[in-house]
C-alpha positions in Angstrom: 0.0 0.0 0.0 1.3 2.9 -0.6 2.3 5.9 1.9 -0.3 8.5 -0.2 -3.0 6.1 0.3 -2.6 5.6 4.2 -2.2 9.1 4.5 -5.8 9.2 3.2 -7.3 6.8 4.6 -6.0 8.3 7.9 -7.5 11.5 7.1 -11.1 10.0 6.5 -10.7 8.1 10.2 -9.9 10.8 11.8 -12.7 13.2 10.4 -14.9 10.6 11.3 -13.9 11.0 15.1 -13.9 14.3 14.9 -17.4 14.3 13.6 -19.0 12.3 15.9 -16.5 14.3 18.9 -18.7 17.4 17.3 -21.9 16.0 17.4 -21.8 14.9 21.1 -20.9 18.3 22.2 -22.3 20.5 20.1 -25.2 17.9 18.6 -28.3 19.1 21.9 -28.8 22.6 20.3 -32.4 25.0 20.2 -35.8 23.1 20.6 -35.5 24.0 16.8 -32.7 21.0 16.0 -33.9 18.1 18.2 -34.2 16.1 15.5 -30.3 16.3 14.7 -29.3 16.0 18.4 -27.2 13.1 19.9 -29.1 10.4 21.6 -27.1 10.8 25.6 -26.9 7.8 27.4 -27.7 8.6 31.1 -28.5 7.3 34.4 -32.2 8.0 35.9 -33.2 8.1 39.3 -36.9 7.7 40.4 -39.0 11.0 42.3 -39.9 9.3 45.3 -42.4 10.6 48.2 -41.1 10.0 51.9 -40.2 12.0 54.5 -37.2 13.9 54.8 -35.3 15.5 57.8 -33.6 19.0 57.7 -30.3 18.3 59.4 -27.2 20.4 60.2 -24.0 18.4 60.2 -21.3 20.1 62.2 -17.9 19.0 63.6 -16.0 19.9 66.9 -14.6 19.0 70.2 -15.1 17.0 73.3 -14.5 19.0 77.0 -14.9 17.7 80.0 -17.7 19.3 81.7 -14.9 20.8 84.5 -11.0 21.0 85.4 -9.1 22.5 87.7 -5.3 22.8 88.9 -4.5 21.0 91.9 -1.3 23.6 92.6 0.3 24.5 96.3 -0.7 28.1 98.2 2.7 28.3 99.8 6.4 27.2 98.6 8.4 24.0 99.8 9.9 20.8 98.4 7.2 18.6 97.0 7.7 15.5 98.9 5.4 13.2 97.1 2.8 13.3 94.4 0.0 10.3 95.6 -1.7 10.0 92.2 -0.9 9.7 88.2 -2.6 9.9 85.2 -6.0 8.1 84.7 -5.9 8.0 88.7 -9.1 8.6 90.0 -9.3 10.9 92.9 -12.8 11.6 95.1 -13.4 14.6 97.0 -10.9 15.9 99.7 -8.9 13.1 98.4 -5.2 13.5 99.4 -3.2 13.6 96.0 0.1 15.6 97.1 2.5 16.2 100.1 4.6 19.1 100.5 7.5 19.0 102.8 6.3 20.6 106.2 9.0 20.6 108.8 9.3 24.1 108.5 5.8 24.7 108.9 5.0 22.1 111.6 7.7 23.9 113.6 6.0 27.2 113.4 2.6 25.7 114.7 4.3 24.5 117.5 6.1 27.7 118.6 2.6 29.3 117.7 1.1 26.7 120.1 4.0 26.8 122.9 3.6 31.0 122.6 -0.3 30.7 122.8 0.1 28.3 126.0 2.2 30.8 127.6 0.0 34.3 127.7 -2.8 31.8 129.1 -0.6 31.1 131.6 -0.4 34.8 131.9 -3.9 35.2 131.7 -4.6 33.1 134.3 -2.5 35.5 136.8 -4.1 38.2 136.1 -7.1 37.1 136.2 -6.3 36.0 139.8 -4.4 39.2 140.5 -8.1 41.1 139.3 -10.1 38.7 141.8 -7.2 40.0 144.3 -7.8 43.5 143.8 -11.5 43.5 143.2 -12.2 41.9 146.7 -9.8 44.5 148.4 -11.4 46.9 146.7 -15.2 46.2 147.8 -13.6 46.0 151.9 -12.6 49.4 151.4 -15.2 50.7 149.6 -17.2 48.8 152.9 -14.8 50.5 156.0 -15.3 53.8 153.4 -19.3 53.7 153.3 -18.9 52.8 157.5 -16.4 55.9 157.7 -13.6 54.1 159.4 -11.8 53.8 156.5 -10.2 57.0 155.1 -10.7 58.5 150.9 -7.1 57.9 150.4 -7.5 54.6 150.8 -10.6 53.9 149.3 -9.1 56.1 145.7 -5.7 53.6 145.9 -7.6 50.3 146.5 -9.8 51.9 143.5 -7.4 52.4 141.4 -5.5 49.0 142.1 -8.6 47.1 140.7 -8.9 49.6 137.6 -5.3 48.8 137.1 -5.2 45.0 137.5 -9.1 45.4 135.0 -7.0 46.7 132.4 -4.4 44.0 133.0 -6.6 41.1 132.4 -8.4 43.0 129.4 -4.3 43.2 127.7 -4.4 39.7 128.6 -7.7 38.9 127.2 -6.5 41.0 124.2 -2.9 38.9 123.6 -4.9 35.7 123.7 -6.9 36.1 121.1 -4.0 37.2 119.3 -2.0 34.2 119.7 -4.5 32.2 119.0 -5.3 33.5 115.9 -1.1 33.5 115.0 -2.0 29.5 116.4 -4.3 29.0 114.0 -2.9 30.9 111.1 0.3 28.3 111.5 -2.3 25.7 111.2 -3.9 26.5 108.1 -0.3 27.1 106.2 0.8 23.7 107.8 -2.5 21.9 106.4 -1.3 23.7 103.1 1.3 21.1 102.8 -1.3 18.3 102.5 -2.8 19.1 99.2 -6.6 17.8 98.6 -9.2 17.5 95.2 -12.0 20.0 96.4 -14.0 21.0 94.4 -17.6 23.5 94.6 -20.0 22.3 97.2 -22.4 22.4 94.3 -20.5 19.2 92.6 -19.9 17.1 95.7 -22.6 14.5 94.3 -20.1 13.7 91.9 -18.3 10.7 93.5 -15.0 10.8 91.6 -13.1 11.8 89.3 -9.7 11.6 87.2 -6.2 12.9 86.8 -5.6 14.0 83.3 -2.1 15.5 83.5 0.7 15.6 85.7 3.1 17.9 85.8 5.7 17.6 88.5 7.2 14.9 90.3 8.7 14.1 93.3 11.4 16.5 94.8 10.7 19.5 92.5 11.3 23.1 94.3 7.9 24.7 94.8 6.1 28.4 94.3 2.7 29.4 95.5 0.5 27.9 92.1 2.6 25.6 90.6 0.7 23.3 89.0 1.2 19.9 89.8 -1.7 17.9 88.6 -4.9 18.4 86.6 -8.1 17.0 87.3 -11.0 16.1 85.2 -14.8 15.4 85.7 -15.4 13.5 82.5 -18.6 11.8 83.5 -20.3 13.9 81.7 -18.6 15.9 78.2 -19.6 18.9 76.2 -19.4 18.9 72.9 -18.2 22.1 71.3 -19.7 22.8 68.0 -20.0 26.6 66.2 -22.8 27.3 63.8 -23.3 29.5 61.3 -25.5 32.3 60.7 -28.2 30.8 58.6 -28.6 28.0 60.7 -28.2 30.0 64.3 -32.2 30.8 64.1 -33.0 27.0 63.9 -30.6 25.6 67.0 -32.7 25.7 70.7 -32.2 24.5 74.0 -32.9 21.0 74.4 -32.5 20.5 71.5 -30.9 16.1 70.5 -27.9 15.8 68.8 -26.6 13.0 67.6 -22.5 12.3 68.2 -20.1 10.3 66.0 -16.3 9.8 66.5 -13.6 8.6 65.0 -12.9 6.2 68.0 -16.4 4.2 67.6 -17.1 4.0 64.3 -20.9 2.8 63.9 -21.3 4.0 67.0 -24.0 7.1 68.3 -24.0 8.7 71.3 -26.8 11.0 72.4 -26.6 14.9 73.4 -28.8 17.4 73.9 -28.1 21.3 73.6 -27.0 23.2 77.1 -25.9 26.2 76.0 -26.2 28.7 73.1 -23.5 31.6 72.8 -26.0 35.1 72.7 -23.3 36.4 69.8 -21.5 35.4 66.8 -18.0 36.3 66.4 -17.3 38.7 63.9 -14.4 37.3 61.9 -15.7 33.9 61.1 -19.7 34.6 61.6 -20.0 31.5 64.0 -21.8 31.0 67.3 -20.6 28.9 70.2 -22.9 25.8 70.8 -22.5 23.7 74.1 -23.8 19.6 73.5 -24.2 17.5 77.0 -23.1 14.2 76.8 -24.2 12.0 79.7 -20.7 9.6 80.1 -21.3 7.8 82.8 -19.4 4.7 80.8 -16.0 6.7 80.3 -16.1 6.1 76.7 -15.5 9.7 75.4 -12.5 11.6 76.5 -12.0 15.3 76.2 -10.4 16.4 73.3 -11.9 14.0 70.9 -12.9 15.3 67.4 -16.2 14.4 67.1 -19.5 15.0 64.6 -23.1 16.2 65.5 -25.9 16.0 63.7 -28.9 18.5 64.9 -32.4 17.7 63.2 -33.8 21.2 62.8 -37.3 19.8 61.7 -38.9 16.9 58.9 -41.5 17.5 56.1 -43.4 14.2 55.5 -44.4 13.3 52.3 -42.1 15.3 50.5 -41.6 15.2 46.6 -37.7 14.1 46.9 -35.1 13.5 44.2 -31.4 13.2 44.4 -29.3 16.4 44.9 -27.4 15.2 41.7 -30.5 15.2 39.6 -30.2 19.3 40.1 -28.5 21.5 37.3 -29.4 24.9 35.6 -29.8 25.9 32.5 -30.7 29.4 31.6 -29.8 31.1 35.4 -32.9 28.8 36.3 -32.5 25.8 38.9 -34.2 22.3 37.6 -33.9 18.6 36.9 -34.1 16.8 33.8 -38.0 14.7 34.1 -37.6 11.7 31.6 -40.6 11.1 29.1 -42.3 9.6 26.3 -41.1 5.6 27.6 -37.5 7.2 28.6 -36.5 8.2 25.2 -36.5 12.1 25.9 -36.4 14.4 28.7 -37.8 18.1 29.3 -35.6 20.6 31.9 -38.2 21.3 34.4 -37.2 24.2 36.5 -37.9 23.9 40.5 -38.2 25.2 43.9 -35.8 23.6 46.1 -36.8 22.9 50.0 -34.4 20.8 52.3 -31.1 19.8 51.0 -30.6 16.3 53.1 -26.9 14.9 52.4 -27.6 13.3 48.9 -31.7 13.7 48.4 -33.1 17.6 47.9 -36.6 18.1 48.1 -38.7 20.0 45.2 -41.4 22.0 46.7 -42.7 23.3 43.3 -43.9 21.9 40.9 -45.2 18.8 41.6 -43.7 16.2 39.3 -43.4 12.3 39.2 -42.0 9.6 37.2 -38.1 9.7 36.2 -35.3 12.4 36.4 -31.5 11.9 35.2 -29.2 12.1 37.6 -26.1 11.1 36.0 -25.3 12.6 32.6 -26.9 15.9 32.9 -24.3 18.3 31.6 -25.0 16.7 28.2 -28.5 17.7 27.9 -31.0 20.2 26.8 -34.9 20.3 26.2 -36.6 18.0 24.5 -32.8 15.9 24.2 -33.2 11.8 23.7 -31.5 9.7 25.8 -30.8 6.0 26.5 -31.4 4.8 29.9 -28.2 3.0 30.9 -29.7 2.5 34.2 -32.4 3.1 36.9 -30.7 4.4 39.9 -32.7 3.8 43.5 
């Protein structure tokens, strides 16, 4: 054969390709040219009535529902910390000890001190019962004349006297004991306990999540040393945005999905809604409680919600794939005449439900492509290369 014929013989191929290239693409013109458009093989789906859900989807973070620091209130060596991570700890629970010779030593010279000026007070008091019973004989021998002013103005002012004694006495007492009991409370500073509000005493337990010092380290006032959880029950942290902020409530169930239980749901319900959205990303703060009582979830999880805002029943529902536009208009493609043609049917959206979107208006039935759309126009014929459910 010779090299002018294959040349044309290539030619004519590849005009043929290029012909049938341009009648795919360019074939679905005006109403006017049906008759010369491409028959588009395509996948239909049917237009089904059921009910469907509005749902937000929305991802975010597990906290626990509170934490503190267990940390010291005065300095010292940190003699030994009682618990570790995962530890659980109830309430007043001893969990550190801080070295406390130091401070034992001052309690005692507090106490030793505060033993002393009762001893003290204890002689004056005596020396006042002294002086108060001379004082009423004199006053007596005074009010019987025999005995003279003089006297009666000294034994007088011997009782004022030895009164103001015992009042300084009285006075120094209650200082020292205060001083006493002041060395006290910075001694029991050296035994450090998980307290928590009086309000969350009915919870019996709970856990360490970090630690952050061991034994022997060098001490200031609030160094932390451990933290501890209350992870019984969670809050899921989830932000919403403004279109969807008017539909979220109090009360309201979520549904939670994580990572660490695939298949798995746990069940929330909204506690708190932020009163404000923040201004650089238009979000609100959303609060989920999650009753975990089983110790399943742990904070800082990433985890999915699902709110259900409300459900239409009976709803004229198609797949959100089955949507396109043509002309600015939104609309699916509604098969006819036995499958062999379809007609762009524009539409009023509703909910948008993962992969189904209900049509509010107009009320259609029957077939609608949902794969191959891009290829069509009005009044276009197609082959139905299957029936998607």
């Amino acid at each position: 054969m010779s090299k002018g014929y294959k040349t044309l013989i290539f030619g004519v191929l590849a005009g043929l390709v290029l012909w049938q290239i341009y009648r795919v693409v360019f074939g679905s013109g005006s109403g006017a040219d049906t008759g010369r458009q491409a028959t588009v093989a395509v996948a239909l789906s049917p237009v089904r009535k059921m009910t469907i859900n509005d749902v937000g989807l929305f991802t975010g973070s597990l906290l626990p529902r509170s934490q503190f620091i267990a940390a010291p209130k005065i300095s010292g060596r940190l003699e030994k910390v009682l618990v570790n991570i995962g530890d659980e700890v109830g309430y007043n629970q001893l969990i550190a000890l801080i070295d406390d010779d130091e401070y034992a030593q001052q309690a005692e010279k507090a106490r030793a001190e505060l033993e002393v000026i009762r001893a003290t007070l204890e002689e004056t008091r005596s020396s006042l019962e002294v002086a108060r019973r001379e004082f009423e004989r004199v006053k007596a021998l005074y009010n019987q004349e025999i005995a003279s002013e003089a006297d009666y103005d000294m034994a007088r002012a011997s009782f004022k006297a030895q009164e103001a004694r015992y009042k300084v006495a009285l006075a120094r007492v209650a200082e020292r004991e205060a001083a006493w009991k002041e060395a006290q409370v910075r001694l029991s500073y050296t035994r450090i306990r998980a307290s928590w509000e009086e309000g969350e005493r009915n919870v019996q337990y709970r856990v360490v999540g970090e630690r952050f010092k061991d034994d022997g380290a060098m001490l200031t006032p609030n160094t932390p040393i451990v933290s501890i959880l209350d992870i019984n029950f969670l809050i899921a942290v989830i932000h919403v945005i403004e279109r969807d902020y008017p539909k979220v409530r109090v009360g309201m169930e979520a549904e939670i999905t994580t990572d660490a239980f695939p298949g798995r749901t746990f069940t929330g319900r909204i506690a708190r809604i932020a009163p404000l959205l923040k201004e650089t990303s238009r979000q609100a703060r959303v609060e989920v409680g999650i009753d975990n009582s089983n110790h399943l979830l742990k904070p800082g999880m990433f985890i999915r919600a699902s709110l259900v805002y409300g459900k239409h029943e009976n709803a004229t529902v198609v797949p959100v794939a089955a949507l396109t536009r043509r002309n600015s208009k939104q609309g699916v493609f509604l098969a006819e005449e036995q499958n062999t043609r379809v007609r762009f049917v524009p539409v009023s959206v509703g909910i948008l439900n993962g992969e189904l979107a209900e049509l509010l208006e107009p009320e259609i039935s029957g077939s609608v492509v949902s794969l191959g759309q891009h290829l069509l126009e009005d009044g276009a014929t197609i082959i139905a290369a299957e029936q998607v459910e």
